[in-house]
C-alpha positions as CSV (number, residue, x, y, z in Angstrom):
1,X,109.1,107.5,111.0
2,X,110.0,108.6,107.4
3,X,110.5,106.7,104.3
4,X,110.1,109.8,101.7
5,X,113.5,111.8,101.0
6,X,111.8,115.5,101.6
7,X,109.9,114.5,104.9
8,X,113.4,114.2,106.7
9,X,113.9,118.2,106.6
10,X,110.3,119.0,107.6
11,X,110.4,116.1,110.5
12,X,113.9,118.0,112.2
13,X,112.6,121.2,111.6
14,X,109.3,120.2,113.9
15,X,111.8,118.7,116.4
16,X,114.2,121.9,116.4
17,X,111.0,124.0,116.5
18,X,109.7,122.2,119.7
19,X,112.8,121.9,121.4
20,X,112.9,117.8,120.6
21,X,115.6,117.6,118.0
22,X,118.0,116.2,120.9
23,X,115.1,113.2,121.0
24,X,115.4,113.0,117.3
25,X,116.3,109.5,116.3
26,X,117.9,109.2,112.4
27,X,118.0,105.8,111.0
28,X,120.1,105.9,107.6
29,X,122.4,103.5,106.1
30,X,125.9,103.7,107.0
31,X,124.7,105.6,109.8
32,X,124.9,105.7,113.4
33,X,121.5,104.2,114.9
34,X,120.1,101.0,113.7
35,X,116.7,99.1,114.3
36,X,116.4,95.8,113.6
37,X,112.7,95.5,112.5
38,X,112.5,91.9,112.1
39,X,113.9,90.5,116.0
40,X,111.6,93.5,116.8
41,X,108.5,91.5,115.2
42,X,109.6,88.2,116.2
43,X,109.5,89.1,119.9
44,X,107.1,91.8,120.5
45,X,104.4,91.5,122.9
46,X,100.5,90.8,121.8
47,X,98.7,88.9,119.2
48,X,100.9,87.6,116.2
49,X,103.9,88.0,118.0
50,X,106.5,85.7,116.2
51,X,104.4,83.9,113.7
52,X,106.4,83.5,110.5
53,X,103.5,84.2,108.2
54,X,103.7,88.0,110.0
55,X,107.6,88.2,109.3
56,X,107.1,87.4,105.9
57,X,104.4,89.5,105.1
58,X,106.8,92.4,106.8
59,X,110.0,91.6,105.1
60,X,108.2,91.3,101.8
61,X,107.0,95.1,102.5
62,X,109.7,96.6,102.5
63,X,110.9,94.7,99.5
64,X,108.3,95.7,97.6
65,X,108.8,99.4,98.6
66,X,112.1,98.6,97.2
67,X,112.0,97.9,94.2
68,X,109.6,99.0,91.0
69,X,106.5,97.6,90.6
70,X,106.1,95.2,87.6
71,X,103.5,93.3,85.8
72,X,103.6,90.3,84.3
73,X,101.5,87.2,83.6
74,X,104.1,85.1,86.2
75,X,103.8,87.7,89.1
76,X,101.6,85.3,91.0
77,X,104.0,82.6,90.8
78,X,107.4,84.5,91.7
79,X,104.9,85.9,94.6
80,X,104.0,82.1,95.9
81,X,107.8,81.5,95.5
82,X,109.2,84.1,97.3
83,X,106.6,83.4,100.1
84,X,108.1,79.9,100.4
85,X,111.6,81.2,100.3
86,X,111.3,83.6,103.1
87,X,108.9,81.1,105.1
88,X,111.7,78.8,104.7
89,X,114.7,81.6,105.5
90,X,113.2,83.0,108.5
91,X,112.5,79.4,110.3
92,X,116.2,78.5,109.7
93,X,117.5,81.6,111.0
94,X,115.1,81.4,114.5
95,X,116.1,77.8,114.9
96,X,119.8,78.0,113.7
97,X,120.3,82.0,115.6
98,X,117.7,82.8,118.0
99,X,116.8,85.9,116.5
100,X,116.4,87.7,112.7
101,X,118.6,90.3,110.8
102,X,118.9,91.1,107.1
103,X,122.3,90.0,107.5
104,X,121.8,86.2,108.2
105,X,118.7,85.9,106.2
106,X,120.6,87.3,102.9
107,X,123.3,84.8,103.8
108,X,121.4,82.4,103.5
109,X,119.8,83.0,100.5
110,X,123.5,83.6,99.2
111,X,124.5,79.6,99.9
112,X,121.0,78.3,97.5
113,X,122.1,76.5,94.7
114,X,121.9,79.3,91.2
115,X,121.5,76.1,89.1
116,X,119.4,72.4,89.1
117,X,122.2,69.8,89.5
């Protein structure tokens, strides 16, 4: 598994080199093969399995590798609330679905209110 653009090339070349590329699985957007990394936490066998503090502290991973880092004298607090947001999210989605995707959980976050009544 690859996150950096450049490892990509190297990783096929290893698999045409050993006769694995057939084995080769590509996950991309818009492409052909997905993974769905938060079900996959949620049910997994072994210790943690499905505790929400775990899928929170994954989803906010890759968020983070998302996006810049940034400093400020609020970080700690937009931290605490996006904690609360995705503890909150994820709960919904296993008790209203069964299971987690990006999907449902950015639908839901869609629906909160932008404003205080």
């Amino acid at each position: 598994m690859t996150a950096k653009n450049d490892e990509r090339a190297l990783w096929e070349n290893y698999c045409r080199e050993t006769g694995r590329y057939d084995d080769l699985i590509i996950i991309e957007p818009g492409g052909f093969n997905s993974f769905n990394f938060l079900d996959y936490e949620a049910r997994r066998k072994g210790d943690g399995s499905g505790l929400v503090e775990n899928l929170v502290l994954t989803l906010k991973t890759v968020i983070k590798a998302k996006e810049n880092e940034k400093s400020g004298t609020n970080e700690a607090f937009w931290d605490d609330a996006l904690d609360m947001l995705l503890f909150n999210i994820i709960d919904l989605c296993l008790l209203a679905y069964g299971e987690l995707n990006i999907d449902d959980i950015d639908a839901i976050a869609e629906t909160l209110p932008k404003e205080q009544a």
